[in-house]
Structure formats: structure tokens, C-alpha cells
N, C-alpha and C positions, 0 to 999 in steps of 0.2 A: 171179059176184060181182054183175052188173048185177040180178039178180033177189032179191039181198037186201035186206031195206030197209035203209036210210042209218041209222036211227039205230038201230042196236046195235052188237054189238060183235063178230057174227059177220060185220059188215059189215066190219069192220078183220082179222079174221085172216083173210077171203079176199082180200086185197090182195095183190098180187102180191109186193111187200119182205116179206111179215111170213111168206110160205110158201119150202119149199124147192124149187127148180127146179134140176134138172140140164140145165144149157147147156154143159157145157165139148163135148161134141160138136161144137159148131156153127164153123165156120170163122173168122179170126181177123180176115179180112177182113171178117166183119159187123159186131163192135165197131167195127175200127179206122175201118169208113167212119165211124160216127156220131161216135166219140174227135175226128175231126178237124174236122168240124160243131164239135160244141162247142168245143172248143179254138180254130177260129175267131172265134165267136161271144164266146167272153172276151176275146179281143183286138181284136175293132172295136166293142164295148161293146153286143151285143144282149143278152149276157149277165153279168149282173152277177158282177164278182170281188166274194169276201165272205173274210171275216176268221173263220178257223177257230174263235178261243177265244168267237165271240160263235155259231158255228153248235153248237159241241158244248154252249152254255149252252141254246139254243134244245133241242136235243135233249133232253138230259137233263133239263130242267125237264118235258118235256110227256108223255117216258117216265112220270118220276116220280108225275105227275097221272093219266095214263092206268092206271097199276098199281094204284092207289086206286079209279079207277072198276071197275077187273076184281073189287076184293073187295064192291062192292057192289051190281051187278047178273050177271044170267045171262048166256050168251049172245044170246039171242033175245028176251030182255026190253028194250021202248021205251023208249031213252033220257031222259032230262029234256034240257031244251032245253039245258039250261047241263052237263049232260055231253057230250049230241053235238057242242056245238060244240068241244070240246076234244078230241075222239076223231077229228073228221075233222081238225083244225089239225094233228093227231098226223101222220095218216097222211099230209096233204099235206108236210108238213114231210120223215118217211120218204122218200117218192118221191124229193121234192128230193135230199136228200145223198145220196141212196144213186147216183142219177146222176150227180152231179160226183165221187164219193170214184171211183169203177166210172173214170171216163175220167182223173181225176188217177191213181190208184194204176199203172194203164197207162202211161200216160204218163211217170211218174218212174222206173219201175223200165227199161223200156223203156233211157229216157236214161240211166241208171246205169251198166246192163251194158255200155257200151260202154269202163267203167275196166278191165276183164277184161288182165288181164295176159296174157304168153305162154300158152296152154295147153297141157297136157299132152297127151300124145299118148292115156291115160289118160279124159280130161277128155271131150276131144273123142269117142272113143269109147262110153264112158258116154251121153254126151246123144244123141248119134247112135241109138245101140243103146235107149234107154229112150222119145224122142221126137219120134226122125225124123231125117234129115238137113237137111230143110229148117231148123227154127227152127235149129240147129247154125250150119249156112251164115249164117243170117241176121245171127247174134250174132255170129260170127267178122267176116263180113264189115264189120259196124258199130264193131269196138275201135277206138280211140285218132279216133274219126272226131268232128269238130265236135257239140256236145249236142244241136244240133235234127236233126241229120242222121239219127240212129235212129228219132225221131218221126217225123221227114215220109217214111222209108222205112215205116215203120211202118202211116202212115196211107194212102201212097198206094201202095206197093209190099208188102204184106206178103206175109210166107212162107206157103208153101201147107201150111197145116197146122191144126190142131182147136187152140180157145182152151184145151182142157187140155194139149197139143202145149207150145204158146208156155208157157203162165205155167208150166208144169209144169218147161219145159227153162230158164226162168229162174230161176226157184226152184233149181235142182239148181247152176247155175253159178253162182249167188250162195253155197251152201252150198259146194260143193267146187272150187271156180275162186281162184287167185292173187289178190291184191289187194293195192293200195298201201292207207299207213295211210290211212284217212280215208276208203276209198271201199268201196263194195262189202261184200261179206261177210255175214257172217249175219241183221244185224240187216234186211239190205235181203231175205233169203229168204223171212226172216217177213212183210215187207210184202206180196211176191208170194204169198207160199202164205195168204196172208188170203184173197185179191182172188180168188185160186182155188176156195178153201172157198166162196168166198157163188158163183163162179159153177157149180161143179160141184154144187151141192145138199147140201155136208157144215152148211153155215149157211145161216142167212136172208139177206139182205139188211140186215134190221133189225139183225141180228147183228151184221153188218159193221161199218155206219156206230156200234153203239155200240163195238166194238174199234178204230176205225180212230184214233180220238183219242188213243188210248193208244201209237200206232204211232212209232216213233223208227229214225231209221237213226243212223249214227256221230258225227253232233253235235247229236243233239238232237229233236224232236218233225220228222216227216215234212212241217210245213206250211212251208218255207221255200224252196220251189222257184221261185217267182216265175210261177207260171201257176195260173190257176182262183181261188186262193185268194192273199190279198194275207199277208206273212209273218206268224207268228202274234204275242204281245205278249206284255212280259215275265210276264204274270199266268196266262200259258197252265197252267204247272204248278201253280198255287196252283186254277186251276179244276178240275182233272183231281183234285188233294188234295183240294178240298171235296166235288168227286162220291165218292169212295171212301169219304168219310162219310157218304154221302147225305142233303147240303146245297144239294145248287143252287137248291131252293125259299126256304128258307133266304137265299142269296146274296140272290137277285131283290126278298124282305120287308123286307132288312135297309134301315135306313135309312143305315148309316154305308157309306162310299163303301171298297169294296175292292181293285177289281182299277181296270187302268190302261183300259179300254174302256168306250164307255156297253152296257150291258145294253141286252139287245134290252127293247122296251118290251111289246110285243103277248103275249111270254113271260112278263112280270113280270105282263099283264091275266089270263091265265091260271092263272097260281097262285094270285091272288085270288079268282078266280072259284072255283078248286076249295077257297080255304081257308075261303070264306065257306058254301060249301053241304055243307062238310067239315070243320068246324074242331077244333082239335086234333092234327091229322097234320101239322102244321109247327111250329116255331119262330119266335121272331119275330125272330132273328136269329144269324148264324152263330157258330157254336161250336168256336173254334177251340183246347181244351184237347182235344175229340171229334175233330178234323182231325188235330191230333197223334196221340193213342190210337191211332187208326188205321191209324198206320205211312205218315205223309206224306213227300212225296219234299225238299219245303221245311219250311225252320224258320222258327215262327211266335211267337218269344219278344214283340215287339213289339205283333201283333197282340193275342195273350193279356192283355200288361196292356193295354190299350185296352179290350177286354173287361173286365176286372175294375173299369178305372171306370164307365163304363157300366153295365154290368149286375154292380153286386159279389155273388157269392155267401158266404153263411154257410160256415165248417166244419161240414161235419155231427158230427155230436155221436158220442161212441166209447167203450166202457166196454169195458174186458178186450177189446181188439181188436175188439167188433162195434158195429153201429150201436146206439144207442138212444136215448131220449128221457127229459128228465125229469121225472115225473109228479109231484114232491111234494118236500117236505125234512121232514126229522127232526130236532126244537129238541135238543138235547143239554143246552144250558143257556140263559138268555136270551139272545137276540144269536148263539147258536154255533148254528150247522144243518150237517147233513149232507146232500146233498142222494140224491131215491132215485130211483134210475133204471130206466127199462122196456126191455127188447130192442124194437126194430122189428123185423117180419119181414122178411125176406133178400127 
């Protein structure tokens, strides 16, 4: 990568988030030492906690810009000043979240399994037989035990065994392990067999951190744990609805005030920058009858007529069910017209 130059774009797919690496080999003890580095560091303040619905805006805005530069240069073709600096804002941003999601997703699924009800003699076998005794021992050992108690084992004692070992025999006991309502259970398998995919090489990294916002255990979006990330804001799903229409550029342009957070600003300098030397690929404001369309997880009757005074749209115009327009009228008698209408093309 060091030998590519900076500003293309072969320079950004040899980044290490953007390519696939198989690490689950590597021992569980080399994450865990660094998980616990960081997870310090959020808590004596070396390390900024940050608020999930303004990192997945950040994200999604500068994917969005960088997708637009991939249709217009090659890969080894020199950047313009004002794409490169959006291609590396991209990749430094990638880095960032792909390290905090990497030691949070650890971290909370870790603390979860400890809701593990009795297990079956079944259970216990299974994990044992498919991932070791060790991670087995560990999980068993950690039920019904205080929340941080599984972390700080985690970080300072972990089981002697391969990071696809661990997330692997997490994964299985979130799937098929007992659970009280509200805890555990599948939707938290999925978080781990994410966290697994980006480390075992089945995804990118890049991959991750764009799944990871979408990740929910049993009450709601994954960001509400209270470490790394400060809890998410009620606009979280209306963000995650606007990205499904692919609006976050959109969000950032609009002038009417949407969500309950201030937008990041350096992300809003960015989408200007790409709409100024790109323009037409955005909107100038969000569209929220298209967030609908789209099968939104929130209802947006409100926002829509806001929209309609602001921005009122016409009925488009319809003859015998299809679009058309009309080019003319037909006097029938003075004062009486007919008017004559054209199909538009579909």
C-alpha cells in the first residue's frame, strides 16, 4: 500500500478495512489485550466516546461520495485535489469505526453471554466438540457473574483459544443456549457472527462497519451499552430509513432541521464539495414520500406534509392510466375546447 500513490483510488482498496483478511486463527488474547487499551482509554477520556447516529451519518455520507468518485475515474487514474481529499477523509474515517465497532462488538456480546441460562448437557457438548473446551469453560464459567466481570476476564484472562474459537462458540450459544426474555438469543448471534465474518475474511472490515448500524439485539439498535459510544438518539432509525433510500447526502443539504443531533459539519463540507464538482447526483432536500417507498421502519406522515409545503409538488398529469402531457386543445365551439393530450415515455 505504502508504494501506491495517495491520490487514487487503488490507494483506498489497498487499505487494509477495504480488503479481506483472515485473522480468526490468531489467539483471542491479541484482540483482547488491545479491547482493553481502548476500552480504557474511553473511560479516562484519551479516547473520545462518540454518538453512534452522527458516526453512521459520517459514514454513509462519504461512502456515498466515494461511490460517485469510483464512476468517474479509474483506478490508477490521479485524483483531482477535491476528490482526493474525500477518498482519504473516506478511508481515515473506515479505520476509525472499524476499530471501535471491532472492540465494542467484543465487548458487548462477551458481557451478554453471561445471561446464559442453565445449560444443557447437549449445549455444553456441542461448543466443546465444535470449539474447544476452553471458550466452553470460559462462558460457563462467566453466567450470572457481575457485567464487567466477563470483560475484565476477558481482557485480562482470556481463554486459550483462536478468535474464530471464541466468537464462533459465542455465536453458537447465543443461537442455541436458554435465555431469559430480553436477553441473549439470536438477534445477539447475529451481532457476533458479524464481528466474526469481518475477522475471519468472509467480509471486509468496510463491510462491517456499514452492517454494523443496522445491528439490533432485543430492545433495539446495539448502540445503548454505555461504553465507547454515548447511547444512540431518538432519530437513530429515521437515519438508518433515510440511508435505505439513499439520502444521507440529502439529510446533510437540506436546510430544514430533521433529526434530534447536530450533523457532523466536516461531512456536510464534503458532500458539498462532491455536489459542486458533481452536481446533479443529490437532491437539495430530503424526500421523504421516497423514505417511505422504500419500506421505512418509521412513519413519516408529518414530515411528508412539511415537505409538501415547502417543496409542493404538481400531479403529474394521466390519461387512460399513463403519463402524459398536454400539447394543444381542440375548439369544438367558441369557448368549448377539448384538450389533446401526448403520452410521455415511461
Amino acid at each position: 500500500m505504502k508504494y501506491l500513490p495517495t491520490n487514487t483510488l487503488a490507494h483506498l482498496k489497498a487499505c487494509p478495512q477495504t480488503r479481506l483478511h483472515e485473522l480468526g486463527g490468531l489467539a483471542v488474547g491479541v484482540l483482547s489485550k488491545n479491547t482493553k487499551v481502548y476500552k480504557d482509554g474511553c473511560s479516562n477520556g484519551t479516547i473520545d466516546v462518540v454518538t453512534p447516529d452522527v458516526e453512521a451519518v459520517k459514514f454513509y455520507a462519504l461512502n456515498h461520495c466515494v461511490s460517485i468518485i469510483q464512476k468517474m475515474f479509474t483506478l490508477n487514474e490521479p485524483l483531482p485535489e477535491w476528490a482526493e481529499g474525500v477518498v482519504k477523509q473516506y478511508e481515515a474515517e473506515v479505520v476509525a469505526q472499524s476499530e471501535r465497532l471491532i472492540q465494542y462488538m467484543l465487548c458487548i456480546t462477551t458481557r451478554e453471554a453471561r445471561h446464559l441460562k442453565s445449560p444443557s448437557i447437549s449445549l455444553s457438548k456441542n461448543v466443546t466438540d465444535k470449539f474447544g473446551i476452553d471458550i466452553w469453560t470460559f462462558i460457563n464459567a462467566n453466567r450470572g457473574g457481575h457485567e464487567s466481570s466477563a470483560m475484565t476476564n476477558m481482557c485480562n484472562s482470556p481463554p486459550n483459544c483462536t478468535l474464530r474459537q471464541y466468537l464462533g462458540g459465542l455465536s453458537w450459544v447465543f443461537d442455541h443456549g436458554s435465555w431469559s426474555g430480553g436477553y441473549g438469543g439470536k438477534p445477539w448471534g447475529q451481532i457476533t457472527a458479524t464481528l466474526l465474518a469481518a475477522i475471519d475474511g468472509k467480509i471486509t472490515f468496510e463491510m462491517m462497519v456499514d452492517t454494523a448500524y443496522t445491528l439490533a439485539h432485543n430492545n433495539g439498535p446495539m448502540f445503548n451499552k454505555g461504553m465507547m459510544y454515548h447511547h444512540h438518539t431518538p432519530s437513530f432509525i429515521s437515519v438508518l430509513d433515510i440511508q435505505r433510500s439513499g439520502q444521507i447526502p440529502e439529510l446533510l443539504l437540506d436546510k430544514e432541521t430533521w433529526v434530534s443531533f447536530s450533523l457532523p459539519e466536516y461531512a456536510r463540507q464534503m458532500v458539498q464539495v462532491v455536489n459542486q464538482a458533481c452536481p446533479d447526483n443529490f437532491g437539495e432536500f430530503v424526500d421523504w414520500f421516497k423514505v417511505e417507498a422504500m419500506g421505512s421502519v418509521g412513519s413519516y406522515s408529518s414530515n411528508k406534509a412539511k415537505q409538501q409545503k415547502l417543496h409542493p409538488k404538481e400531479n403529474p398529469m394521466v390519461f387512460m392510466g399513463k403519463p402524459a402531457k398536454q400539447v394543444g386543445e381542440f375548439q369544438v365551439f367558441p369557448g368549448q375546447g377539448i384538450p389533446i393530450f401526448e403520452r410521455v415515455p415511461a
